[in-house]
Structures are given as C-alpha cells and as structure tokens.
TORKOL-4160 file (C-alpha; in steps of 0.2 Angstrom, whole numbers, padded with zeros to 4 digits, m for minus):
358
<pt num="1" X="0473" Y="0595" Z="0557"/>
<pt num="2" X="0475" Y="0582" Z="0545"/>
<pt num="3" X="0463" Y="0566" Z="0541"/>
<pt num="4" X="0470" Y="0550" Z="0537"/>
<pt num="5" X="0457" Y="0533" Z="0530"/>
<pt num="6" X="0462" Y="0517" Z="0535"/>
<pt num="7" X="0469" Y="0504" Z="0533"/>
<pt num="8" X="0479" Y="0509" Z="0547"/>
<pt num="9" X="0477" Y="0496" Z="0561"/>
<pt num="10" X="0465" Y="0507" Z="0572"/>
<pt num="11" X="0446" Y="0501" Z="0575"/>
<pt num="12" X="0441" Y="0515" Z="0565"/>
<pt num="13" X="0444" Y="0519" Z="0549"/>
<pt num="14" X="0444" Y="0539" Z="0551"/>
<pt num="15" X="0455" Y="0549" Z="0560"/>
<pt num="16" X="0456" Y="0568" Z="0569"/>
<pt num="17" X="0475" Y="0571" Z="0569"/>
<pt num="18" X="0478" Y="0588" Z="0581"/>
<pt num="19" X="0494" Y="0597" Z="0587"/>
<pt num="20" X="0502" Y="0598" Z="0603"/>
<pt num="21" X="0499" Y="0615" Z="0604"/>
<pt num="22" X="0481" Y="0613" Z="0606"/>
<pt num="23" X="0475" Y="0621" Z="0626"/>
<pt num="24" X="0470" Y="0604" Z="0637"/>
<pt num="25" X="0451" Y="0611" Z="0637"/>
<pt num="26" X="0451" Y="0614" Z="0617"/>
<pt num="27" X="0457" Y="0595" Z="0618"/>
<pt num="28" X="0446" Y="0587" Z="0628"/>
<pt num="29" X="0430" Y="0596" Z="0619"/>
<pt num="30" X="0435" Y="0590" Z="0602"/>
<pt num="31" X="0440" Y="0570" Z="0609"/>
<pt num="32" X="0424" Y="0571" Z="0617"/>
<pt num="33" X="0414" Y="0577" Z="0598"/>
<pt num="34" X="0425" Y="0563" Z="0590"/>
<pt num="35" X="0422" Y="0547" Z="0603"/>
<pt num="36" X="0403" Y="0547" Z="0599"/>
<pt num="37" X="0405" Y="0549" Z="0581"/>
<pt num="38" X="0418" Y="0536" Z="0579"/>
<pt num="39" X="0433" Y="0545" Z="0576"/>
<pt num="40" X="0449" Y="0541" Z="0582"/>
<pt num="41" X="0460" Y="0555" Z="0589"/>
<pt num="42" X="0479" Y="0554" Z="0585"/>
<pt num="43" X="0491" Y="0567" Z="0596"/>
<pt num="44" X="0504" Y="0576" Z="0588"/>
<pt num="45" X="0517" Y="0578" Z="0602"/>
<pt num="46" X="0534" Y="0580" Z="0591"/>
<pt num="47" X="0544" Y="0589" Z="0605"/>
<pt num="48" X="0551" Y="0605" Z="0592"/>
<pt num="49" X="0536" Y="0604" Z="0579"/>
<pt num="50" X="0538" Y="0622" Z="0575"/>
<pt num="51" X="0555" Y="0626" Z="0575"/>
<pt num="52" X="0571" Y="0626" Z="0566"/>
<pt num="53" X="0584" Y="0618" Z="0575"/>
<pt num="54" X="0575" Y="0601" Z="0571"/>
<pt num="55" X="0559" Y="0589" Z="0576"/>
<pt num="56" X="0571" Y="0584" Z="0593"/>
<pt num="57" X="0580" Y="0600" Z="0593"/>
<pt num="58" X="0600" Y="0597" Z="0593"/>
<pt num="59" X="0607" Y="0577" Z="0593"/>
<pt num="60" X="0615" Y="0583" Z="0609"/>
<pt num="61" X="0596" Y="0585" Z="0619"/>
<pt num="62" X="0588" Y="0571" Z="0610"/>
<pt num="63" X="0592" Y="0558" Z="0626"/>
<pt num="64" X="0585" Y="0574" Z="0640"/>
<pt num="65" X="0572" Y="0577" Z="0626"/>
<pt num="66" X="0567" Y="0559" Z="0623"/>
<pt num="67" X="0564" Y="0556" Z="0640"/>
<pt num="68" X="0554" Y="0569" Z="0645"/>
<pt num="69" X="0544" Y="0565" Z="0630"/>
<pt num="70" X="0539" Y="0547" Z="0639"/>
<pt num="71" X="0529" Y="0554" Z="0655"/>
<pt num="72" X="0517" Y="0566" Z="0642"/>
<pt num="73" X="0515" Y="0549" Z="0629"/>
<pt num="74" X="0506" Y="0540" Z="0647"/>
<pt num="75" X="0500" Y="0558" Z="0653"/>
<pt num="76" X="0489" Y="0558" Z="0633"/>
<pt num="77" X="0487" Y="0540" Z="0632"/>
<pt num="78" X="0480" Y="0538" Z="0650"/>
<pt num="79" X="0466" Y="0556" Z="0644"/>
<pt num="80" X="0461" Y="0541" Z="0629"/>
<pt num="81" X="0473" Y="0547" Z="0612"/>
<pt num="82" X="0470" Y="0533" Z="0599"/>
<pt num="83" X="0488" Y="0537" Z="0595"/>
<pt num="84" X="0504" Y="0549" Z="0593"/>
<pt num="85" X="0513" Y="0555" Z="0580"/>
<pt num="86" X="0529" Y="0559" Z="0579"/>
<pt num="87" X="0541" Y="0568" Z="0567"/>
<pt num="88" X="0560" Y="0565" Z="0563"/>
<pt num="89" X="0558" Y="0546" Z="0571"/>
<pt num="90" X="0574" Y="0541" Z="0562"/>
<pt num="91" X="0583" Y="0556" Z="0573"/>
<pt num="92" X="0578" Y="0549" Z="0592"/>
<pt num="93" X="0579" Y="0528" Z="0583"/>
<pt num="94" X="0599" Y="0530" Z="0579"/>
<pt num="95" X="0603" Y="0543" Z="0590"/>
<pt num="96" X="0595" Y="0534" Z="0607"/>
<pt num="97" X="0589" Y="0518" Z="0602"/>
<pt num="98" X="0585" Y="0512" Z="0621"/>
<pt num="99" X="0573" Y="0527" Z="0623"/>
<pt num="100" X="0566" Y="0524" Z="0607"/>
<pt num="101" X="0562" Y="0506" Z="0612"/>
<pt num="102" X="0555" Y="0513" Z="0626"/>
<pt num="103" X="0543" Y="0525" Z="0619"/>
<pt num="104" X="0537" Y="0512" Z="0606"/>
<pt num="105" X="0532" Y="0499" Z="0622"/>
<pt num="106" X="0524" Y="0517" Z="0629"/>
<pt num="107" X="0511" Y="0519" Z="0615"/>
<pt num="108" X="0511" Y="0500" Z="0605"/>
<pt num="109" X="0509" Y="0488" Z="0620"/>
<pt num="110" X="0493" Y="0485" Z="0625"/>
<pt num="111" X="0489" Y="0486" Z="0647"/>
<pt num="112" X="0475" Y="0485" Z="0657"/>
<pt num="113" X="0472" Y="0501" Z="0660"/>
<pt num="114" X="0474" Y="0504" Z="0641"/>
<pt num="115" X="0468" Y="0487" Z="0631"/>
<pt num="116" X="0466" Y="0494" Z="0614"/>
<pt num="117" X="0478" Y="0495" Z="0602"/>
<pt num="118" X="0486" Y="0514" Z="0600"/>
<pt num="119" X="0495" Y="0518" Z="0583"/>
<pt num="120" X="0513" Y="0526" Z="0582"/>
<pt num="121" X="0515" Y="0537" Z="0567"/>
<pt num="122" X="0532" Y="0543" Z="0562"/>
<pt num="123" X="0535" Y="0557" Z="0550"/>
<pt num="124" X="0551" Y="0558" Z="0541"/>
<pt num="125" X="0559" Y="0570" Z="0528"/>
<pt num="126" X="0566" Y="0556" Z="0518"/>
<pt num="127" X="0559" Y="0554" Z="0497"/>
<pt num="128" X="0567" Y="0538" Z="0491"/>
<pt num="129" X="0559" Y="0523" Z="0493"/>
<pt num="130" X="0574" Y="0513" Z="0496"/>
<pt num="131" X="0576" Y="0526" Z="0513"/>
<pt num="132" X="0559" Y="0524" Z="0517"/>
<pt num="133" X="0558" Y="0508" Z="0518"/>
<pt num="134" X="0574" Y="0504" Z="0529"/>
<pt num="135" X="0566" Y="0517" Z="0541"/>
<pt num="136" X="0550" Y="0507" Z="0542"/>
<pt num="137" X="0558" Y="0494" Z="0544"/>
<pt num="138" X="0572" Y="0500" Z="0558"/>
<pt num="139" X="0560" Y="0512" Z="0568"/>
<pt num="140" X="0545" Y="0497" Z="0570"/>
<pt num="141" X="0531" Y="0511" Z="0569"/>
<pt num="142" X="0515" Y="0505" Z="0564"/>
<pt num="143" X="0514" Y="0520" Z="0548"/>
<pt num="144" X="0525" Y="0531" Z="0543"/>
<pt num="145" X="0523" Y="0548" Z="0533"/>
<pt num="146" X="0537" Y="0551" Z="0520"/>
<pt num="147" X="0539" Y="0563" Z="0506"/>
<pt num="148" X="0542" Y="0548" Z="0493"/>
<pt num="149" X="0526" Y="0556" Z="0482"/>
<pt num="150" X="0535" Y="0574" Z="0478"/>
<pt num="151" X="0525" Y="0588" Z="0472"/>
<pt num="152" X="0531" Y="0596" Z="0456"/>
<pt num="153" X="0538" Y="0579" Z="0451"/>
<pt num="154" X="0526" Y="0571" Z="0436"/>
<pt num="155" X="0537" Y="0556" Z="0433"/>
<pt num="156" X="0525" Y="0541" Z="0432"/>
<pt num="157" X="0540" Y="0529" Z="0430"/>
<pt num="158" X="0548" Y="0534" Z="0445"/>
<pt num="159" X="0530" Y="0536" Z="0457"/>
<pt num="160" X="0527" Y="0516" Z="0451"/>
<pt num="161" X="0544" Y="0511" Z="0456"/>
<pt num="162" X="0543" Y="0517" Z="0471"/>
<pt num="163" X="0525" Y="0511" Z="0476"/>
<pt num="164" X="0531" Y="0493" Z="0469"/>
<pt num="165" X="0545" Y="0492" Z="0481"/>
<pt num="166" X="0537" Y="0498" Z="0496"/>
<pt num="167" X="0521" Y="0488" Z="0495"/>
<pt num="168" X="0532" Y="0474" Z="0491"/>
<pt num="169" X="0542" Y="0474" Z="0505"/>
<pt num="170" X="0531" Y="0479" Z="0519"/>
<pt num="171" X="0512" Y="0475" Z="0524"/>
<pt num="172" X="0502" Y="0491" Z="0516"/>
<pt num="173" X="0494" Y="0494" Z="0533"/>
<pt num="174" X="0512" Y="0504" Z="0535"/>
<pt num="175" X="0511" Y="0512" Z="0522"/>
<pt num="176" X="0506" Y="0530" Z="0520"/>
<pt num="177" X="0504" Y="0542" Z="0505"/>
<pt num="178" X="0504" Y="0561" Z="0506"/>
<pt num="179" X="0507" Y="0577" Z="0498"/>
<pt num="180" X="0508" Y="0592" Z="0508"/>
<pt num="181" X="0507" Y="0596" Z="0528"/>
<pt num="182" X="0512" Y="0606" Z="0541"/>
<pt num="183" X="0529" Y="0612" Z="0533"/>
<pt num="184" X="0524" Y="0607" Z="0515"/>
<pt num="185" X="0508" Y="0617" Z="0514"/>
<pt num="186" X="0493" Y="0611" Z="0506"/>
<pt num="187" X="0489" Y="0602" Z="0489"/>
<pt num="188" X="0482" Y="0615" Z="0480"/>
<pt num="189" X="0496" Y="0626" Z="0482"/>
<pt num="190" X="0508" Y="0611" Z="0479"/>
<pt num="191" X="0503" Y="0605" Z="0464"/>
<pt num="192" X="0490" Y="0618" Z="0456"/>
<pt num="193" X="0471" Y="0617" Z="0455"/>
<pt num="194" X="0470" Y="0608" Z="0439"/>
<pt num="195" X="0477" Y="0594" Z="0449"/>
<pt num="196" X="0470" Y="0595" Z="0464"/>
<pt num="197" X="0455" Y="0579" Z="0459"/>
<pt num="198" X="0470" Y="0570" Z="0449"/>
<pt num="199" X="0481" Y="0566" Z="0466"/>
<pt num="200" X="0466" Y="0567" Z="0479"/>
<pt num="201" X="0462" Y="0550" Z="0466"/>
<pt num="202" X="0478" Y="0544" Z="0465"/>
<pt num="203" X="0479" Y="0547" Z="0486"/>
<pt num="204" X="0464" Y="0537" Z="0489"/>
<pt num="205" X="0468" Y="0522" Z="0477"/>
<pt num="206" X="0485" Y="0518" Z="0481"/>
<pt num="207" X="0485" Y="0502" Z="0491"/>
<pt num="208" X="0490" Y="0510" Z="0511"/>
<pt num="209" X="0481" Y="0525" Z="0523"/>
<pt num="210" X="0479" Y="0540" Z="0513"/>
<pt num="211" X="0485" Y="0556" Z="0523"/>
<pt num="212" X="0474" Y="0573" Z="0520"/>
<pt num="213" X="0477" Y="0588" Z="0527"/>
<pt num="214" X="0465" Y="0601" Z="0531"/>
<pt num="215" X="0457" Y="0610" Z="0515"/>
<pt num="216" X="0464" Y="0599" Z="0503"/>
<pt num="217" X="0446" Y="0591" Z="0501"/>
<pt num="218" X="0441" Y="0608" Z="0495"/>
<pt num="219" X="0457" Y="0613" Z="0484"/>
<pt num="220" X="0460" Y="0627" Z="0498"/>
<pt num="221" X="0476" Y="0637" Z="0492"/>
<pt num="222" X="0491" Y="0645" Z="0503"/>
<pt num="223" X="0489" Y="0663" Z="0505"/>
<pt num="224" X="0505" Y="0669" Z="0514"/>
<pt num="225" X="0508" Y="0655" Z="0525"/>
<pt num="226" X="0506" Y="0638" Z="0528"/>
<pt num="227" X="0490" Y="0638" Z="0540"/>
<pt num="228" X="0476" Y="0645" Z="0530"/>
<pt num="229" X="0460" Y="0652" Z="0537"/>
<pt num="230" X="0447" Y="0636" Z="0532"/>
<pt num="231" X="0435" Y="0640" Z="0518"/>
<pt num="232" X="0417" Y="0634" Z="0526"/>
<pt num="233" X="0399" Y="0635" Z="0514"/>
<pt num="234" X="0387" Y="0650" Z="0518"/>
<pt num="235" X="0370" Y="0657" Z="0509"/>
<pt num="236" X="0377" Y="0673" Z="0506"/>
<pt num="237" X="0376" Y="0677" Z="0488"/>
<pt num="238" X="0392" Y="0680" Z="0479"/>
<pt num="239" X="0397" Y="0686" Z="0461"/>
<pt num="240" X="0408" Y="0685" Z="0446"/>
<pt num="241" X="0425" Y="0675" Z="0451"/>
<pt num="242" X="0421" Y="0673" Z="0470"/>
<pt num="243" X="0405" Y="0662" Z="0463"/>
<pt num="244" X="0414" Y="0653" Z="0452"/>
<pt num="245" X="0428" Y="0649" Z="0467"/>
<pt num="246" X="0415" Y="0644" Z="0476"/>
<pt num="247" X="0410" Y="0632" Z="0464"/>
<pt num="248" X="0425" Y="0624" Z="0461"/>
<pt num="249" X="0428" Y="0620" Z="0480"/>
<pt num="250" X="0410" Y="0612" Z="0479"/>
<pt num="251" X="0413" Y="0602" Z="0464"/>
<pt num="252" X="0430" Y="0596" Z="0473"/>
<pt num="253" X="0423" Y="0593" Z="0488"/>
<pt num="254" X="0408" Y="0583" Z="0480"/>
<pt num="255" X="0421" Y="0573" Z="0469"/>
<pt num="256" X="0434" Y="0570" Z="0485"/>
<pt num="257" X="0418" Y="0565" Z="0497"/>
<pt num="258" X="0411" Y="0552" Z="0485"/>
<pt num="259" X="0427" Y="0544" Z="0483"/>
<pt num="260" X="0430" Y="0543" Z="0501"/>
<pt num="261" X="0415" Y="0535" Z="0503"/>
<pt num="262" X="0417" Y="0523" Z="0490"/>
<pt num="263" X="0434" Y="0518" Z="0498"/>
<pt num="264" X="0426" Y="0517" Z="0515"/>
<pt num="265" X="0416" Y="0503" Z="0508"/>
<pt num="266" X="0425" Y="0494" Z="0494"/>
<pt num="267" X="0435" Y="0480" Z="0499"/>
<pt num="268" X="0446" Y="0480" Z="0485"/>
<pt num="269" X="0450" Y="0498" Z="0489"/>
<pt num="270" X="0453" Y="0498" Z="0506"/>
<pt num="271" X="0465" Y="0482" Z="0508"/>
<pt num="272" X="0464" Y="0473" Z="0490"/>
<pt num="273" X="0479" Y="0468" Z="0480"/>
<pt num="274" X="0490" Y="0481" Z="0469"/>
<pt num="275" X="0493" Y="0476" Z="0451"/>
<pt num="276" X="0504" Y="0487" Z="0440"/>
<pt num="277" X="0497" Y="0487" Z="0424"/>
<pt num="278" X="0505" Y="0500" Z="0413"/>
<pt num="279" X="0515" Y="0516" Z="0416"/>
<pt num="280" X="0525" Y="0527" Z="0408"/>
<pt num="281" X="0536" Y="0543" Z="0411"/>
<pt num="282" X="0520" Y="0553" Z="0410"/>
<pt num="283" X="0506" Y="0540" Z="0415"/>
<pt num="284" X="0500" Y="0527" Z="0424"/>
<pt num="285" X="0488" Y="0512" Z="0429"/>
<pt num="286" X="0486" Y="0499" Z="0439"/>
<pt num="287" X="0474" Y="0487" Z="0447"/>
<pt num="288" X="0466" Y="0483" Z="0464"/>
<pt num="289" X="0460" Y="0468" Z="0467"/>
<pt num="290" X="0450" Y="0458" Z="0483"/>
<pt num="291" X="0443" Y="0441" Z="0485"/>
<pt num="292" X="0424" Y="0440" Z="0475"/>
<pt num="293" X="0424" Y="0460" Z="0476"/>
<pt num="294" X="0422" Y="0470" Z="0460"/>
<pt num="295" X="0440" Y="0476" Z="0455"/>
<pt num="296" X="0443" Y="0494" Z="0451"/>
<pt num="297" X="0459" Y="0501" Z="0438"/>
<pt num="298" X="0464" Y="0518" Z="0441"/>
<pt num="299" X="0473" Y="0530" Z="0428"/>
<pt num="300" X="0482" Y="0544" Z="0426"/>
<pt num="301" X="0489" Y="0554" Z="0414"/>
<pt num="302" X="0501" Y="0568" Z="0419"/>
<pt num="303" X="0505" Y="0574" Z="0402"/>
<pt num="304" X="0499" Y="0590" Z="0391"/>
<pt num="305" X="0493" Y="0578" Z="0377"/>
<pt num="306" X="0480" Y="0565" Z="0376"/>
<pt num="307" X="0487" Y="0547" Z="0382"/>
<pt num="308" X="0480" Y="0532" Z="0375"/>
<pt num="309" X="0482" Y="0518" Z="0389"/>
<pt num="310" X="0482" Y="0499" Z="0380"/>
<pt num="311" X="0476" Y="0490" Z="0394"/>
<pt num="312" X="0479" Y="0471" Z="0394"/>
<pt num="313" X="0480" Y="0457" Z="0406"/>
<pt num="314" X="0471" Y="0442" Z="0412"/>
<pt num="315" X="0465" Y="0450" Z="0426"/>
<pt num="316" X="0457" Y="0463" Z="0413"/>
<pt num="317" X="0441" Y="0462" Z="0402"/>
<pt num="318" X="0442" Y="0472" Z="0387"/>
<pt num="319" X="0427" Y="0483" Z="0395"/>
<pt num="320" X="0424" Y="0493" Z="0410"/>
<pt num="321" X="0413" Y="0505" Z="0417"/>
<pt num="322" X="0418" Y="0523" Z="0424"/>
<pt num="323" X="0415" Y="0528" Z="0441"/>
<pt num="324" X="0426" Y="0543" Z="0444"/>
<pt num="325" X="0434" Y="0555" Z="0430"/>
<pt num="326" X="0442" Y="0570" Z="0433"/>
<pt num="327" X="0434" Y="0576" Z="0417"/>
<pt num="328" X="0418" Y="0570" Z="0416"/>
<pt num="329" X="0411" Y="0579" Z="0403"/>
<pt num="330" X="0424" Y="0566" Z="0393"/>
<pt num="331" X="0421" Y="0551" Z="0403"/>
<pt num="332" X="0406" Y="0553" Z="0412"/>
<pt num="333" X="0400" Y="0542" Z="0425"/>
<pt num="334" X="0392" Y="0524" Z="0424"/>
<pt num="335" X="0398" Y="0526" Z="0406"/>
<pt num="336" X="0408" Y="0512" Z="0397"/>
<pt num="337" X="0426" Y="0514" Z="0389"/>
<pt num="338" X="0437" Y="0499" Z="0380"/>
<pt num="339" X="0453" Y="0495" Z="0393"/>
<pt num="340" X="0463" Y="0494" Z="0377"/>
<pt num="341" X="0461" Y="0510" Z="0372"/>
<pt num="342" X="0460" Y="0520" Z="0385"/>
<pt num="343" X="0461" Y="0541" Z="0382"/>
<pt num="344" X="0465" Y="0553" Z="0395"/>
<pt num="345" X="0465" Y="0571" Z="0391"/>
<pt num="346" X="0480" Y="0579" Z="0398"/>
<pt num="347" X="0480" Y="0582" Z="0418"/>
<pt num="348" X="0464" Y="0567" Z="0417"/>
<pt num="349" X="0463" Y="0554" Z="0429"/>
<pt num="350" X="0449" Y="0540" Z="0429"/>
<pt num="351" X="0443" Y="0528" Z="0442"/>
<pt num="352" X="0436" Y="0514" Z="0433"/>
<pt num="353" X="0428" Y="0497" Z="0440"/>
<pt num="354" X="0423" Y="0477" Z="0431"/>
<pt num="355" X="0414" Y="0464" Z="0441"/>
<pt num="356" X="0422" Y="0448" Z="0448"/>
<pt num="357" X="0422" Y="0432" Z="0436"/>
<pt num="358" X="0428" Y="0415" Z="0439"/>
C-alpha cells in the first residue's frame, strides 16, 4: 500500500492505494473504513504486476490483454474506486494506442452513473526528465510515477534540473515524486536511515503529489524482501537496541506526521509557486510561494561537510524562522537563522518559513 497527498485532482487530498491481488471481501471492508474518513481508494489493476515478462506481459498480448483490462476498469469503477493505477502506461499508449484511448475515456470521463472525477495513475520505469515528460504528455494521464528522483544518486545539480523542466512544462497536479515501491522497496533500505527525514522533507515540499509507500513514514527497512511485515506501536517494554529502534521510528514518524500536516494545510505547500534559489552538486534550495500566504524555503544539503547556503533574492528577507530541521538540536524549531548564511551539517535538511509582505 502506498499513500499519496494531493494536489492530485481528486476531492480529497489523501489517498489508500491497494493491489489487485486483494480478495473482493478484504476490498469492500477497507473502501467502506476509507469512505467515512474521507479517503479516496485508488486500485491497482496493472494486468502482470508481479511478474517478469513485464506490466502487460509480452507486446504480442498487449491488444488481448488491454481489452480484457476494459470490462474489470467499469466492473471497479461501478464498486466506487476513486481511481486506477497503472504501470508500464507507455507499453499499452504506443503499442495499442486505440485501446489505450479507450481505457482513458473508461476511468477519466465523467457519466451518470459515475459523476465524479476518477484519477488515472501511470507508473513508468523511465528516470530522465526529458522521457518523463514526453510520457505525460503522450499518455494524457492525470499523474504519473517515474523514477526521475533515484536512490543512491546525491547530485543536487541534476535533481533541480529535472524538477525545473518538469514543473515547467506541465501543471504540477501531474506531477508526482517518489522513492521506492513495489519493485524498488522502501526508503529506508534505499537510501539509509540517516536520510530517511532528509527526502521524506524534500518528498513533501517539492511542488506536485508526494507518493509514500507503506513504512516509509516510520524508516521501516527491507528485511529479505520487498514486502516487509509493518512495524506497529505496543506497551511492551523493550531494551538495549530494540528501544532505541523503537525510538528512532517514533521520532521519524512524529517528524513525517507533522510535516504532512503542515502540507495538508499550507497553501503555499500544497499548490504554491516553485522558485529555485540555489543549488549545487551537493545541495539545494528553493522557494514556495502562494498568494498573501506565508512562503516556506526548503534546504538540503547531501554532502559529508557543512554547507553554507547564501540565500539572496527579492523574494527573500535576510531572516527566517525554522519549522522543520532534520537536526534539531542544530536548528531547533521556531528558532531564527540569517538566509544568507545558512549552515547545514552534512546529511541536514531544514524547512524554513517568512511571512508575506507587500
């Protein structure tokens, strides 16, 4: 399961994303938990999702394939799916391009028996932004899940090229940022738990819908495969290093909720303007920006030294007030730093925020 946070274009800016695997029964007991509480349900029915010969099996079954696919997207849609996901899009758009039309008119075009707007996710393998965009823009989904932030790779230069050209070229409600999934595994595992607060910050600031899966909100690690048994709270009293695991998930879960819940609310955050305002090939920085609403920078520093960030723009005052910090026994909240000398210890990321002026 995964959880993505607007501004995807559903009513509802949570989302419960669950595979096709699930039994009917299990289904229709967790859409009925997530209606009441306001969650949307997103349906994963990629035809091959777990196995090797690809997300459509073999270019050759892809038309026999696709159109079986069409009866089950009305058979979910008509039980009340908020949405469907599915993976290797580009495969089905280029290979079958009439029954690809047909399945975005299945899920994207409101009837009466379905008035509300239901979201098409695509998933694609493709990393550069260049082939990202050209798939958003060919395939005519409403988000699409690329690998264009890579786990292992700390070039800052290269992460702000990319979100430049795609937030440039398309609306940002397409866009989607993740690290990890289903064949990926989780965060944690990806890029180490000493990062793990560093990209859940730079996940939930970048201007588009932030994808989580499972655990990552906790720092949960792979432990043999990619489908982890969930770590969940209890009294029982532990010791030594299980205690100070423990710890560590609650201080990452405490740090990931309250930055959800300040993007959940901050209009900057959720759909404000991106600035770019300094990076490097080990860090970066940049602005988001709404209307009258306070304006947040967020930084990051990937590097195994101190970075001093020399903030300066007319958007900027020379001061600003800490809400978030990776390290915040460093830069401790509601605390005041000077944007044009900015220092973040190595591995350090900080969300900081300045009220709107005229």
């Amino acid at each position: 399961m995964m959880h993505l946070g607007g501004p995807v274009d559903l009513q509802d800016s949570v989302l419960c994303l669950i595979g096709s695997g699930h039994r009917r029964k299990t289904f229709c007991a967790l859409h009925g938990f997530c209606v009441p509480a306001g969650i949307s349900v997103v349906l994963d029915l990629t035809p091959n999702y777990q196995g090797s010969s690809g997300p459509w099996f073999s270019n050759t079954s892809v038309t026999y394939v696709a159109e079986r696919l069409k009866s089950a997207l009305v058979f979910w849609l008509d039980k009340g799916v908020d949405g469907v996901l599915l993976s290797g899009v580009e495969r089905v758009a280029s290979v079958v391009p009439s029954q690809w039309t047909d399945i975005r008119a299945i899920v994207q075009n409101r009837t009466d028996e379905r008035p509300n707007k239901r979201v098409l996710i695509g998933v694609t393998e493709r990393s550069s932004a260049e082939d990202v965009s050209a798939l958003l823009s060919s395939t005519g989904v409403d988000l699409l899940i690329s690998r264009v932030l890579r786990p292992g790779s700390t070039d800052a230069a290269e992460l702000a090229r990319s979100v430049q050209l795609l937030y440039s070229a398309h609306s940002q409600t397409s866009l989607a940022w993740s690290l990890g999934g289903r064949a990926e595994g989780h965060l944690a595992s990806l890029v180490g738990p000493a990062l793990v607060k560093l990209y859940q910050l730079l996940l939930l600031t970048l201007p588009g819908t932030p994808v989580i899966n499972y655990g990552d909100e906790i720092g949960l690690m792979d432990e043999g495969n990619k489908f982890p048994r969930m770590l969940w709270d209890s009294d029982e009293e532990l010791n030594g290093t299980l205690q100070e695991e423990r710890a560590e998930r609650l201080s990452s879960r405490s740090f990931f909720r309250g930055l959800s819940e300040l993007r959940g609310k901050e209009r900057s955050l959720l759909f404000g303007d991106f600035l770019l305002l300094s990076n490097s090939s080990s860090s970066l920085a940049y602005l988001r920006v709404w209307d009258q609403s306070e304006r947040y920078v967020a930084a990051f520093n990937w590097a195994e030294e101190v970075a001093v960030l020399q903030l300066s723009s007319t958007e900027l005052p020379q001061q600003a007030t800490v809400v978030f910090s990776t390290n915040s026994s460093v830069l401790p909240a509601d605390s005041s730093v000077d944007l044009t000398d900015l220092r973040l210890g190595p591995g350090q990321a900080a969300l900081l925020k300045f009220p709107y002026t005229r």
